[in-house]
mmCIF file as Biopython writes it, N, C-alpha, C and O atoms, coordinates in Angstrom:
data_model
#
loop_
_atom_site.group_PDB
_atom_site.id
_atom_site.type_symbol
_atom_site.label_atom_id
_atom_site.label_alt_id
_atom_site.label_comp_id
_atom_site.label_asym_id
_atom_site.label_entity_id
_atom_site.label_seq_id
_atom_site.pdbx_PDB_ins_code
_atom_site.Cartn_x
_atom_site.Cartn_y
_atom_site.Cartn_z
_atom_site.occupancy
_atom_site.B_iso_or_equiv
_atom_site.auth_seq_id
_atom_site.auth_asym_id
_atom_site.pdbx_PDB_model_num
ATOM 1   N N  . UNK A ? 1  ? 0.847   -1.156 0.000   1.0 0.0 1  A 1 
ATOM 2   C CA . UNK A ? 1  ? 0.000   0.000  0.000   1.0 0.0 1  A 1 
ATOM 3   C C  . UNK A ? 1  ? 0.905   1.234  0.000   1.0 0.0 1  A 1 
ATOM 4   O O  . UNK A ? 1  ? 1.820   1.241  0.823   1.0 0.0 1  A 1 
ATOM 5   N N  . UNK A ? 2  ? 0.802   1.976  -0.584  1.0 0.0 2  A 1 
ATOM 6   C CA . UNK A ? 2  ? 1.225   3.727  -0.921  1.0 0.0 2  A 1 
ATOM 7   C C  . UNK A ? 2  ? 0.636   4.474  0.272   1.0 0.0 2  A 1 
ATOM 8   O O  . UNK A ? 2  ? -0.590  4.576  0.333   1.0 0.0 2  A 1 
ATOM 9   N N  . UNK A ? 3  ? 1.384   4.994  1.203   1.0 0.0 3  A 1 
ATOM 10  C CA . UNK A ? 3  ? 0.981   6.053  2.401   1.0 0.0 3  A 1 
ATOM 11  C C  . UNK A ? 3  ? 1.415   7.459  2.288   1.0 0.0 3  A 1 
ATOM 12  O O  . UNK A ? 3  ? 2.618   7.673  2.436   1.0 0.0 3  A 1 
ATOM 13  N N  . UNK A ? 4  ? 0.678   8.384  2.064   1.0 0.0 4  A 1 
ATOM 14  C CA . UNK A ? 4  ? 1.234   9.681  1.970   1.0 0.0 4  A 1 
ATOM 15  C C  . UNK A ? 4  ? 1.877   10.445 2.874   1.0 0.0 4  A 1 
ATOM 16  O O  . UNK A ? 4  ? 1.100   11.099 3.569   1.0 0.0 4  A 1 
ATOM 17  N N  . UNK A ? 5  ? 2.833   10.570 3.073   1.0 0.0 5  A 1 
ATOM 18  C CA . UNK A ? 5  ? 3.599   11.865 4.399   1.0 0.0 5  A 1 
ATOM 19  C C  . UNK A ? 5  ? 3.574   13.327 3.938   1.0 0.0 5  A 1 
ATOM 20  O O  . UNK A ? 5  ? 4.632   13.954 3.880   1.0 0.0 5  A 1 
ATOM 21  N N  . UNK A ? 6  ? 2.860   13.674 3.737   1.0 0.0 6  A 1 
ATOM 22  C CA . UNK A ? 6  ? 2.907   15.058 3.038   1.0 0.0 6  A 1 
ATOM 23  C C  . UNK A ? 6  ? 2.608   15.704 4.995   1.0 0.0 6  A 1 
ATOM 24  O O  . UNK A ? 6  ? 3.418   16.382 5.627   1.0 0.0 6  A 1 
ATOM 25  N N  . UNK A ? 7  ? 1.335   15.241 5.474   1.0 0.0 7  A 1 
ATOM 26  C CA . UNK A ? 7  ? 1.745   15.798 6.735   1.0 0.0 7  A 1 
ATOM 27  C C  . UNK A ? 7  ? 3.299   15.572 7.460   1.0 0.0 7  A 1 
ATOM 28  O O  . UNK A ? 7  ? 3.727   16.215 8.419   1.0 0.0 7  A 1 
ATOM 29  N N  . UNK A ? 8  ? 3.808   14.789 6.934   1.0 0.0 8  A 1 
ATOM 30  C CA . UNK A ? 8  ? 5.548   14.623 7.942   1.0 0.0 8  A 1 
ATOM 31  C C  . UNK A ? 8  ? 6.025   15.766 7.277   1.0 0.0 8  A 1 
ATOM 32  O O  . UNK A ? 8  ? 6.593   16.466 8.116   1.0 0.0 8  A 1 
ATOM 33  N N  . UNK A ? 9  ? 6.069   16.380 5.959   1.0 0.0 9  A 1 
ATOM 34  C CA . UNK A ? 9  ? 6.696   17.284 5.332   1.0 0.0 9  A 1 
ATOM 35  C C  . UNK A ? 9  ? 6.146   18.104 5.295   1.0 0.0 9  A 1 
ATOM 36  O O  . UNK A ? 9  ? 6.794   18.995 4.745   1.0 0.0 9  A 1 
ATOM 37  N N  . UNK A ? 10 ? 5.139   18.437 5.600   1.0 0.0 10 A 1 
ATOM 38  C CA . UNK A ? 10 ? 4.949   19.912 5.890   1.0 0.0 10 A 1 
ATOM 39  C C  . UNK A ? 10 ? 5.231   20.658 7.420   1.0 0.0 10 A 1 
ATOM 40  O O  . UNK A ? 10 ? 5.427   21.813 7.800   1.0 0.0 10 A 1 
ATOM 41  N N  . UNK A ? 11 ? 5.141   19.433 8.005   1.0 0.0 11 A 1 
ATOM 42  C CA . UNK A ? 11 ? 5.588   19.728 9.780   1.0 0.0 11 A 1 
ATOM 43  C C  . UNK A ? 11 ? 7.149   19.753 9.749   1.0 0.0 11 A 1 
ATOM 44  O O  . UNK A ? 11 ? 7.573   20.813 10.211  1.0 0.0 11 A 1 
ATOM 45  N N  . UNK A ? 12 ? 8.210   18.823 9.306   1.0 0.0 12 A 1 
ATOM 46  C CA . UNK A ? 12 ? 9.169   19.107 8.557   1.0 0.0 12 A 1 
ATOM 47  C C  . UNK A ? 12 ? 9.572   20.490 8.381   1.0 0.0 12 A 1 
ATOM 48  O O  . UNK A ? 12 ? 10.448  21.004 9.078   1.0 0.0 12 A 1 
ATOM 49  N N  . UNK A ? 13 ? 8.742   21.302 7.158   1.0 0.0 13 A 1 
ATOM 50  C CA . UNK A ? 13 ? 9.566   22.457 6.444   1.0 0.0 13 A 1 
ATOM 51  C C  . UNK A ? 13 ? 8.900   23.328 7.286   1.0 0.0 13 A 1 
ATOM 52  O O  . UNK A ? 13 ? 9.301   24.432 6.919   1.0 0.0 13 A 1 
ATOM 53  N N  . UNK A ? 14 ? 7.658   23.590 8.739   1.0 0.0 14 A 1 
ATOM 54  C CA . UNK A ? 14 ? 7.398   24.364 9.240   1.0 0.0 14 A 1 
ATOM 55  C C  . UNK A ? 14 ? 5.993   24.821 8.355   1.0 0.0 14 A 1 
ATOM 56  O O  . UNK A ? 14 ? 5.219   25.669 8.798   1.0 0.0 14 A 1 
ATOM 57  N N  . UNK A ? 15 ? 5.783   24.130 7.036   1.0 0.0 15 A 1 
ATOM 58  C CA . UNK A ? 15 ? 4.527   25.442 6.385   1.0 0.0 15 A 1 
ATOM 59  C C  . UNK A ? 15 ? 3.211   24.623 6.622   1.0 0.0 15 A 1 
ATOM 60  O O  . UNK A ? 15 ? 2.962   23.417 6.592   1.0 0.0 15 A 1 
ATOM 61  N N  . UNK A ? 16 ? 2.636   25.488 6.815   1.0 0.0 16 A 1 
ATOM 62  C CA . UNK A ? 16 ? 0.833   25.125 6.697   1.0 0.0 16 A 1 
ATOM 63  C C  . UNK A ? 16 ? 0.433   24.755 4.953   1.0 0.0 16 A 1 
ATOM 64  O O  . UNK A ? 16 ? 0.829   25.142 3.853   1.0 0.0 16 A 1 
ATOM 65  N N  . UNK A ? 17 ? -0.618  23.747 5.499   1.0 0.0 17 A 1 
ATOM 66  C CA . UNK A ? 17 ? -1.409  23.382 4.246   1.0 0.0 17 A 1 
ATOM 67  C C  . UNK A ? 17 ? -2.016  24.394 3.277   1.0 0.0 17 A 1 
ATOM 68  O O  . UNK A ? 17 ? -2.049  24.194 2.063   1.0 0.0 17 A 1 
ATOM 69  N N  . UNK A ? 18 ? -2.672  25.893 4.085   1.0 0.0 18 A 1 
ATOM 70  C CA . UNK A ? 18 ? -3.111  26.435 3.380   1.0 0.0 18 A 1 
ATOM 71  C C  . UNK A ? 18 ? -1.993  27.709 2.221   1.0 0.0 18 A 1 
ATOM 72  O O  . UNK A ? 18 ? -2.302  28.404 1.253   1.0 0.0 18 A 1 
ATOM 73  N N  . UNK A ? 19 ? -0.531  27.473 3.048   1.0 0.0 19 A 1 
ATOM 74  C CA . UNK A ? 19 ? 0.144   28.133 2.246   1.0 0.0 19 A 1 
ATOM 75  C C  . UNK A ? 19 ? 0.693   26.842 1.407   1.0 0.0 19 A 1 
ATOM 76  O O  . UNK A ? 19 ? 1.480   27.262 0.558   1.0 0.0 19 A 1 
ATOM 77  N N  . UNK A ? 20 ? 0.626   26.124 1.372   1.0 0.0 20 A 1 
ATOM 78  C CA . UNK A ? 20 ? 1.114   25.288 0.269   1.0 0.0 20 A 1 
ATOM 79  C C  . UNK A ? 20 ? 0.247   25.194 -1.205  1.0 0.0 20 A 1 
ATOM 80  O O  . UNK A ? 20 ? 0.541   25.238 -2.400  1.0 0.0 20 A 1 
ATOM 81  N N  . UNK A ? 21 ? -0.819  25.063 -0.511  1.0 0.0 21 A 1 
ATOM 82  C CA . UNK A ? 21 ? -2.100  24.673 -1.588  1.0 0.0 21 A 1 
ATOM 83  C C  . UNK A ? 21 ? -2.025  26.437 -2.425  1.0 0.0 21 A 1 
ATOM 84  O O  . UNK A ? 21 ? -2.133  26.497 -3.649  1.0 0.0 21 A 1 
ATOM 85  N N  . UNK A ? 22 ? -1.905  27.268 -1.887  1.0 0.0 22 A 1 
ATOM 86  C CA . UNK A ? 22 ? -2.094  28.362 -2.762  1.0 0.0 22 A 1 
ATOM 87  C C  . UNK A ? 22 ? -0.350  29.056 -3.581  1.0 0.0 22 A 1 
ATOM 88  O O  . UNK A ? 22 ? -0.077  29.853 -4.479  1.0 0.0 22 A 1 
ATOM 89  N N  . UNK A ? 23 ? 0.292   28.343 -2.800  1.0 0.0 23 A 1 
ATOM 90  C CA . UNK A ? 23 ? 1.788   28.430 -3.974  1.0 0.0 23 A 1 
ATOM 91  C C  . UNK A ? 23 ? 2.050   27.036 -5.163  1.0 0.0 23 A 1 
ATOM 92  O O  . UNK A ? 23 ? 2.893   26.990 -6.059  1.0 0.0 23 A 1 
ATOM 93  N N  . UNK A ? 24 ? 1.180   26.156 -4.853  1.0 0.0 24 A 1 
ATOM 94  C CA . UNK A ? 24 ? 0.574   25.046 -6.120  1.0 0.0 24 A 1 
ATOM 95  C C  . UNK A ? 24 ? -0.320  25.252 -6.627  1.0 0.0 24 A 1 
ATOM 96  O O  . UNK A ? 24 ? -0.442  24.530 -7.616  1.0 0.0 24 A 1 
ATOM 97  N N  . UNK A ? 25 ? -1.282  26.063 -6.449  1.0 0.0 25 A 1 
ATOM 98  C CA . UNK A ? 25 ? -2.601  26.400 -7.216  1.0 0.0 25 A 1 
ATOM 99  C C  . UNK A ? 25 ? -3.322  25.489 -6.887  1.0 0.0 25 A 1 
ATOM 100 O O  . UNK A ? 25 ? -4.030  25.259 -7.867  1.0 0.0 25 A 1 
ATOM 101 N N  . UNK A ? 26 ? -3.707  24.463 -5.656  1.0 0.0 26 A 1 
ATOM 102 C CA . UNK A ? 26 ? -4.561  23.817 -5.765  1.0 0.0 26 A 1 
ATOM 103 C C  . UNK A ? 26 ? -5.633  24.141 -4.351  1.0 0.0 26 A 1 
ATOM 104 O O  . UNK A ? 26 ? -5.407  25.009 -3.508  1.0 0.0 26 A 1 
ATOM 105 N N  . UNK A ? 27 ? -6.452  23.495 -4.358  1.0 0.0 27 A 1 
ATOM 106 C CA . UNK A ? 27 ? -7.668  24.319 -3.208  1.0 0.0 27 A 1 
ATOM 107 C C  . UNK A ? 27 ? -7.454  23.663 -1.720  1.0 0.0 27 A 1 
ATOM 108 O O  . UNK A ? 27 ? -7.117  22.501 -1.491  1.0 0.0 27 A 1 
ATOM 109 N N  . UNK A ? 28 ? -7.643  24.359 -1.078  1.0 0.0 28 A 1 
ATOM 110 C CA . UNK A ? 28 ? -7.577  23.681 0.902   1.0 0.0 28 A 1 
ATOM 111 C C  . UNK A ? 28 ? -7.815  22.239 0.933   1.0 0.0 28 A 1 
ATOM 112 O O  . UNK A ? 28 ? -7.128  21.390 1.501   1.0 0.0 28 A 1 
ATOM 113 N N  . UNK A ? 29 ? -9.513  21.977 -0.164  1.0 0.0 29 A 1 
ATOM 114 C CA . UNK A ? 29 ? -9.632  21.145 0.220   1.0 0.0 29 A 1 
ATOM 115 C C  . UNK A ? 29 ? -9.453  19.998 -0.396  1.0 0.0 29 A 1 
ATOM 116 O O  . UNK A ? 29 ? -10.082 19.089 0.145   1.0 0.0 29 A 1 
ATOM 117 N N  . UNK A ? 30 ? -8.616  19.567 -1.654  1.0 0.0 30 A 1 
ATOM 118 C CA . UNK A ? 30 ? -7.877  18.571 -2.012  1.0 0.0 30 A 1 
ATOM 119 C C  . UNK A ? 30 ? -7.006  18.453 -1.877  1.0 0.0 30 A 1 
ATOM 120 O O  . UNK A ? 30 ? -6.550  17.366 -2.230  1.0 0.0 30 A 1 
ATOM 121 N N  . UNK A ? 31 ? -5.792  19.765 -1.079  1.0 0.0 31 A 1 
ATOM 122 C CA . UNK A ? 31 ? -4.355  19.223 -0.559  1.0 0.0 31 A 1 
ATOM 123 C C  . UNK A ? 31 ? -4.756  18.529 0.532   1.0 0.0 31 A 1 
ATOM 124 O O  . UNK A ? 31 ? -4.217  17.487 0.905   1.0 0.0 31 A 1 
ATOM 125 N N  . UNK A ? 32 ? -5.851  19.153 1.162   1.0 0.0 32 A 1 
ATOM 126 C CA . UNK A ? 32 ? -6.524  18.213 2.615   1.0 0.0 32 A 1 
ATOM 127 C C  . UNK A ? 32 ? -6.665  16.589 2.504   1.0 0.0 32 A 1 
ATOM 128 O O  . UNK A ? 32 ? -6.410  15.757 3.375   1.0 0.0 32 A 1 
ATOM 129 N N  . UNK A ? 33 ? -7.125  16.395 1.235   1.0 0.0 33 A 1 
ATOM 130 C CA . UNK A ? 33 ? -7.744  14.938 1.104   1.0 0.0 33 A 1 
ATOM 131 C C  . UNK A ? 33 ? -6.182  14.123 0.471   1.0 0.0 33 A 1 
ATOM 132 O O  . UNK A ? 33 ? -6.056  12.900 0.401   1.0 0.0 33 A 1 
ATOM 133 N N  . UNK A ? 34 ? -5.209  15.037 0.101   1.0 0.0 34 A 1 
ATOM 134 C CA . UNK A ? 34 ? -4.002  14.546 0.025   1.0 0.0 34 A 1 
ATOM 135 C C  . UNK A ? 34 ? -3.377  14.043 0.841   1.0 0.0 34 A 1 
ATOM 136 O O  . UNK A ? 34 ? -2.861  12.927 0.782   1.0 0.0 34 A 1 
ATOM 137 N N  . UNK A ? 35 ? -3.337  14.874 1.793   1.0 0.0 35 A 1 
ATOM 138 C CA . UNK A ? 35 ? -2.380  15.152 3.028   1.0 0.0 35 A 1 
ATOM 139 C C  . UNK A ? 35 ? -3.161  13.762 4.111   1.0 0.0 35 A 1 
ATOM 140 O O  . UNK A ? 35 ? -2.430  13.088 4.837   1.0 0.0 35 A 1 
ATOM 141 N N  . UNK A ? 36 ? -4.308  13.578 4.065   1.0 0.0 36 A 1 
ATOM 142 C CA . UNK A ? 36 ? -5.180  12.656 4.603   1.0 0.0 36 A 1 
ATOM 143 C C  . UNK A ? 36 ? -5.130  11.260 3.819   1.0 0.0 36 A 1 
ATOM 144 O O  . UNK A ? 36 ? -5.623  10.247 4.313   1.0 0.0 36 A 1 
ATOM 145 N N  . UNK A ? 37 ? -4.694  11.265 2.948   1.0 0.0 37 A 1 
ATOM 146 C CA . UNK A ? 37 ? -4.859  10.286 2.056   1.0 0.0 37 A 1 
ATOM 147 C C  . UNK A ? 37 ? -5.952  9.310  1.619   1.0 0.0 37 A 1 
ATOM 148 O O  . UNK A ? 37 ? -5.970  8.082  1.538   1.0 0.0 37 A 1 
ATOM 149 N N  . UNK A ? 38 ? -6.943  10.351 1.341   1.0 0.0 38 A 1 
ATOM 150 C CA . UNK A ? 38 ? -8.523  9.727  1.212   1.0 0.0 38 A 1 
ATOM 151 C C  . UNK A ? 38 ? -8.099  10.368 -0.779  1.0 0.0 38 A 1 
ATOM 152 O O  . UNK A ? 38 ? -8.667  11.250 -1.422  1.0 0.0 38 A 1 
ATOM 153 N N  . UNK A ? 39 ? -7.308  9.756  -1.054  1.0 0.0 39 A 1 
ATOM 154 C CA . UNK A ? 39 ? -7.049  9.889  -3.004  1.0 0.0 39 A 1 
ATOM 155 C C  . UNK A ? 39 ? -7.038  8.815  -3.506  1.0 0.0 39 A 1 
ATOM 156 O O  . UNK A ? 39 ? -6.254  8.240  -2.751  1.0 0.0 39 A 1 
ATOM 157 N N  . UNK A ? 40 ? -7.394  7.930  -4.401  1.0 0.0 40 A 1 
ATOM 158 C CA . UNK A ? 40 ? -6.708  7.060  -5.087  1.0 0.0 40 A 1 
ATOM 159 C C  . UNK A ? 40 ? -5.787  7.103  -5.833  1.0 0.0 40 A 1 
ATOM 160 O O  . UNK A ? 40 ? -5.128  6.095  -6.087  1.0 0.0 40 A 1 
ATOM 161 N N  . UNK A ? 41 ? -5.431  8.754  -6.563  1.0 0.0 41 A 1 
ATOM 162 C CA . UNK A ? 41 ? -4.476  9.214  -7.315  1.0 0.0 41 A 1 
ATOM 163 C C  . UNK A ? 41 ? -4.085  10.379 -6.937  1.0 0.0 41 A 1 
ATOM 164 O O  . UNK A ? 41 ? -4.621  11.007 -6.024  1.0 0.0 41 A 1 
ATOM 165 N N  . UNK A ? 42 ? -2.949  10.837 -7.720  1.0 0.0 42 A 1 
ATOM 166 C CA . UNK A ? 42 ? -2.235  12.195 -7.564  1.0 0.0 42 A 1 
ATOM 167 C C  . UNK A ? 42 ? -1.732  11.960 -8.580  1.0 0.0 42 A 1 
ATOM 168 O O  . UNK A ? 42 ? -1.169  10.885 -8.786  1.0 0.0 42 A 1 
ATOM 169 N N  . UNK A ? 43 ? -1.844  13.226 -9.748  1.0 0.0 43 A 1 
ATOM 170 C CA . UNK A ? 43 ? -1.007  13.988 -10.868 1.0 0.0 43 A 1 
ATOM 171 C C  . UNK A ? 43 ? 0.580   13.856 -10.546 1.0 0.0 43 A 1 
ATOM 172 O O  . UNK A ? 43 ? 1.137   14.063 -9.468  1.0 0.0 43 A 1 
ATOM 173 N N  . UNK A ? 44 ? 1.078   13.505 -11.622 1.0 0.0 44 A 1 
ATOM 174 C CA . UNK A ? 44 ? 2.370   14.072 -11.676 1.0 0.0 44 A 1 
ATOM 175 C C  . UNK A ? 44 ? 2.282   15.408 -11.204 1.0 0.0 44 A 1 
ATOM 176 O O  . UNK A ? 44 ? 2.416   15.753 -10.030 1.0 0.0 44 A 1 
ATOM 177 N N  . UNK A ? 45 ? 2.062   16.099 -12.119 1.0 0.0 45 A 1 
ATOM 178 C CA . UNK A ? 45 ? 1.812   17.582 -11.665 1.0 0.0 45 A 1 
ATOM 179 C C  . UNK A ? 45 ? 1.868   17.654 -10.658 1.0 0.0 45 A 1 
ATOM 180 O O  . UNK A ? 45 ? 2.985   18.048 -10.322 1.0 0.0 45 A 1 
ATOM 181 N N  . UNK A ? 46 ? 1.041   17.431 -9.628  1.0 0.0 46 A 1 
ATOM 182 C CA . UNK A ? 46 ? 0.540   17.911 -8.653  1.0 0.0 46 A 1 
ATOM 183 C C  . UNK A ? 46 ? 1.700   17.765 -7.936  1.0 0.0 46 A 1 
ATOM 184 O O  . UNK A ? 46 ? 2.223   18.849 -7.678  1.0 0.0 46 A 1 
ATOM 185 N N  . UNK A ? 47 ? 2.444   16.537 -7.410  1.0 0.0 47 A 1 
ATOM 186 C CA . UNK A ? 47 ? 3.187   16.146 -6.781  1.0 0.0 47 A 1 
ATOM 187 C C  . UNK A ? 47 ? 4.971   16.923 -6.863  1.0 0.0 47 A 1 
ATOM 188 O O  . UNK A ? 47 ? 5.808   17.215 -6.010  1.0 0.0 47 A 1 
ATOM 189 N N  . UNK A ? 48 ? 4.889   17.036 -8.678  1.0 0.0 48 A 1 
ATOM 190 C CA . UNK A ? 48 ? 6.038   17.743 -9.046  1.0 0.0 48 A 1 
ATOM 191 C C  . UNK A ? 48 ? 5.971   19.526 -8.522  1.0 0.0 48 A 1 
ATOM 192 O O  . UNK A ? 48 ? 6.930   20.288 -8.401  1.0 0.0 48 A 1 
ATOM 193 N N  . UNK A ? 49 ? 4.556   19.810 -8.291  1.0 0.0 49 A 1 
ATOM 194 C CA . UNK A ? 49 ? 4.489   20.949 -7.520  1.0 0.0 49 A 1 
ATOM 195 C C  . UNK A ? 49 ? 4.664   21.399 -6.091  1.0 0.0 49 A 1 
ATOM 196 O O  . UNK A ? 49 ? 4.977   22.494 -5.624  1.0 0.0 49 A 1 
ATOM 197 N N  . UNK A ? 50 ? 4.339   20.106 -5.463  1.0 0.0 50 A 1 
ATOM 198 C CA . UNK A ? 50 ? 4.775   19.931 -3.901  1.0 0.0 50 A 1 
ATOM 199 C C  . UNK A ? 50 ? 5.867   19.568 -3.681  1.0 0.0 50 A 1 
ATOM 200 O O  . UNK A ? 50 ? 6.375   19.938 -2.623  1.0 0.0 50 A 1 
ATOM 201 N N  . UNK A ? 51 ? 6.876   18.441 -4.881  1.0 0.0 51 A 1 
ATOM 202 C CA . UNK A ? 51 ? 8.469   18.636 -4.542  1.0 0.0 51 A 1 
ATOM 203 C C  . UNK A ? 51 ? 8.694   19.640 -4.624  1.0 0.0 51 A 1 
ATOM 204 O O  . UNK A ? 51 ? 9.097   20.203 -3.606  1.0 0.0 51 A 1 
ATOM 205 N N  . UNK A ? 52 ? 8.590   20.230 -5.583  1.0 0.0 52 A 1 
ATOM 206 C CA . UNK A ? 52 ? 8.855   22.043 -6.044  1.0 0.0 52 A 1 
ATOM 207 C C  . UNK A ? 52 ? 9.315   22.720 -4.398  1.0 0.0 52 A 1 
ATOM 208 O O  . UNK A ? 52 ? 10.425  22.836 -3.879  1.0 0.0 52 A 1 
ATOM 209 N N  . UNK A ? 53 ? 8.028   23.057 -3.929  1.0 0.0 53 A 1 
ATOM 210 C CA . UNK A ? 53 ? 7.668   23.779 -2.792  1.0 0.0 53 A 1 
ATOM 211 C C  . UNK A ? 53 ? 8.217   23.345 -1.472  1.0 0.0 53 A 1 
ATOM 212 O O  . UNK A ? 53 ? 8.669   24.104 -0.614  1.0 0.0 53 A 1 
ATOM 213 N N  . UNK A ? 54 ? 8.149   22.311 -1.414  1.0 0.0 54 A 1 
ATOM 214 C CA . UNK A ? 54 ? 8.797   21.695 -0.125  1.0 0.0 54 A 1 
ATOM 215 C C  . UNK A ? 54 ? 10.678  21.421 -0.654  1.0 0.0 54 A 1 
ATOM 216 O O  . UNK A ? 54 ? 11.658  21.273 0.076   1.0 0.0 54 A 1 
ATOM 217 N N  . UNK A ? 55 ? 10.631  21.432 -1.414  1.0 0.0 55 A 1 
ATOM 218 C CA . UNK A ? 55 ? 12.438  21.320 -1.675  1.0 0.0 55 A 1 
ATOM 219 C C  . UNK A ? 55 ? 12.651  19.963 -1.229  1.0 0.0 55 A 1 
ATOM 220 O O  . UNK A ? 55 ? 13.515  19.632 -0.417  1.0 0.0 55 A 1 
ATOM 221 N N  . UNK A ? 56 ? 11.519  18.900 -2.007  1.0 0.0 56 A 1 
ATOM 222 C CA . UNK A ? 56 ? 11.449  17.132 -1.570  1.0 0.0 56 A 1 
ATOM 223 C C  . UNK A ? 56 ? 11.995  16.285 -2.852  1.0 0.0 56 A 1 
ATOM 224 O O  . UNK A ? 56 ? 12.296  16.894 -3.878  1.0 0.0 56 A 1 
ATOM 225 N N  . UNK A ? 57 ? 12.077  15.320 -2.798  1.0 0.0 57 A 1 
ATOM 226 C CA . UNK A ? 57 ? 11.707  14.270 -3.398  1.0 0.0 57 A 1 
ATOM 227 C C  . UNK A ? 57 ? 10.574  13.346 -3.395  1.0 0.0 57 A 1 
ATOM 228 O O  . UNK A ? 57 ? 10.306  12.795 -2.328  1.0 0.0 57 A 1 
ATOM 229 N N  . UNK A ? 58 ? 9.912   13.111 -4.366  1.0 0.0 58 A 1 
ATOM 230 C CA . UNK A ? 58 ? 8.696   12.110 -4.538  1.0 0.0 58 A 1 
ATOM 231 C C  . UNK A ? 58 ? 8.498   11.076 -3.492  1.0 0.0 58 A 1 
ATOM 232 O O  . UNK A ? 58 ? 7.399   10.830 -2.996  1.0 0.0 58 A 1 
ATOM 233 N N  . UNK A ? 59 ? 10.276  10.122 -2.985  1.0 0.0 59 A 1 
ATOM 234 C CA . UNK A ? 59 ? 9.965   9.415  -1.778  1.0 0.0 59 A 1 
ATOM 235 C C  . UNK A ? 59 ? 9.981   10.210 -0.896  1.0 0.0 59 A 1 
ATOM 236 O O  . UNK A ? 59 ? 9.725   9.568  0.123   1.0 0.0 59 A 1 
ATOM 237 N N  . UNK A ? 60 ? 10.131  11.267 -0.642  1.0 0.0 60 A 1 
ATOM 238 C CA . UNK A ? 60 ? 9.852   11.644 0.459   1.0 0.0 60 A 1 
ATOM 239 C C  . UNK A ? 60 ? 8.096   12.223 0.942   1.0 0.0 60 A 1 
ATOM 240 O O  . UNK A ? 60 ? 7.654   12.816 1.927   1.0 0.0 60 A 1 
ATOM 241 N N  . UNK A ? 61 ? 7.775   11.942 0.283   1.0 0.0 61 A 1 
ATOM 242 C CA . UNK A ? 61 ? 5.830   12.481 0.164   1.0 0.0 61 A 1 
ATOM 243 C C  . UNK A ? 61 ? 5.191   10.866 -0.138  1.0 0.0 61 A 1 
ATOM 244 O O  . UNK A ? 61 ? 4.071   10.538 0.253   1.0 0.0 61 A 1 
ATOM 245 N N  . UNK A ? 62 ? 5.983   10.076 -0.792  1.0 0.0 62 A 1 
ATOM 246 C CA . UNK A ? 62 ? 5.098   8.191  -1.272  1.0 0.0 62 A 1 
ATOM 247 C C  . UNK A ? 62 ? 6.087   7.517  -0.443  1.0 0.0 62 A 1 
ATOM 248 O O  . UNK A ? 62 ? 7.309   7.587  -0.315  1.0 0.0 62 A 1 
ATOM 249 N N  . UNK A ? 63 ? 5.173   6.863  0.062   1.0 0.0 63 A 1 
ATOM 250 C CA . UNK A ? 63 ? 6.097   5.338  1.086   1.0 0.0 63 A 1 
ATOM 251 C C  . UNK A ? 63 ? 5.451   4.193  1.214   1.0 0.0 63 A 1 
ATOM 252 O O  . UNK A ? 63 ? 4.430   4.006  1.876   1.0 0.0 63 A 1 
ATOM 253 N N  . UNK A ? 64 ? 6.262   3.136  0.348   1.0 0.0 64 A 1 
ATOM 254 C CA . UNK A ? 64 ? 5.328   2.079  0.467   1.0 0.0 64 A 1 
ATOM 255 C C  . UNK A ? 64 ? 5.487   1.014  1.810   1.0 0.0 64 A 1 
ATOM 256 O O  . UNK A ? 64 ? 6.505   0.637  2.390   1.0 0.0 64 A 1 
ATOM 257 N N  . UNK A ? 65 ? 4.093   0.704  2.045   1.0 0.0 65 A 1 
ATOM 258 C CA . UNK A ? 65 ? 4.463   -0.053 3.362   1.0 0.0 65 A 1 
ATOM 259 C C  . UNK A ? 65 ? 2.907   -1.407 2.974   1.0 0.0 65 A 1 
ATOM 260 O O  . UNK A ? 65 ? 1.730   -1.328 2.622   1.0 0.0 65 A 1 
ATOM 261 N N  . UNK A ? 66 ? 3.830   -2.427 3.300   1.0 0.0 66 A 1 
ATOM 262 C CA . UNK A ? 66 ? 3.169   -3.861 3.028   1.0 0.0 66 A 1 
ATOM 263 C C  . UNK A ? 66 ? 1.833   -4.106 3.840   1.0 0.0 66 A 1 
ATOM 264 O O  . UNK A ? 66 ? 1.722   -4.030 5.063   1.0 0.0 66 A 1 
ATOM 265 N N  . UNK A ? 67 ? 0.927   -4.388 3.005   1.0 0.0 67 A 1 
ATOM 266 C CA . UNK A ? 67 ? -0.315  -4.688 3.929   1.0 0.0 67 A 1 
ATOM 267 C C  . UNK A ? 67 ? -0.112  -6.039 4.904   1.0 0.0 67 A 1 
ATOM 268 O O  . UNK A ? 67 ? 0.717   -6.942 5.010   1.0 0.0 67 A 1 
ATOM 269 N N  . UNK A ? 68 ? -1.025  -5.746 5.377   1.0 0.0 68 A 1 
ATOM 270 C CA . UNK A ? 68 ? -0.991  -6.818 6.939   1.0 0.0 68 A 1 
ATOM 271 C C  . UNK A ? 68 ? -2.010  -7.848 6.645   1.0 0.0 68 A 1 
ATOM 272 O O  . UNK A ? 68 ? -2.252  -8.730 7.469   1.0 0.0 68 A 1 
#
């Protein structure tokens, strides 16, 4: 299973969700459902916009961890 840390990296770089979502152009409430990981997908884009911003790498936002 794919687990999102976007909350570890944003607590990490110090920034709030709502300044992230508006230096990616995307709205409160789908970085929310990101950051929560209620997505089945995420854009390249999208993601290449949050490495952007956070100064990450892709593993550092996707982590796969084996179901139980």
């Amino acid at each position: 299973m794919i687990v999102l840390r976007l909350d570890r990296m944003l607590a990490d770089r110090k920034m709030r969700s709502k300044d992230l979502a508006e230096k990616i152009g995307l709205s409160e409430v789908n970085l929310s459902r990101i950051k929560t990981g209620k997505v089945s997908a995420i854009r390249f884009s999208t993601l290449d916009a949050i490495c952007r911003e956070l100064g990450c790498q892709p593993g550092d936002v996707l982590e796969y961890v084996e179901d139980e």
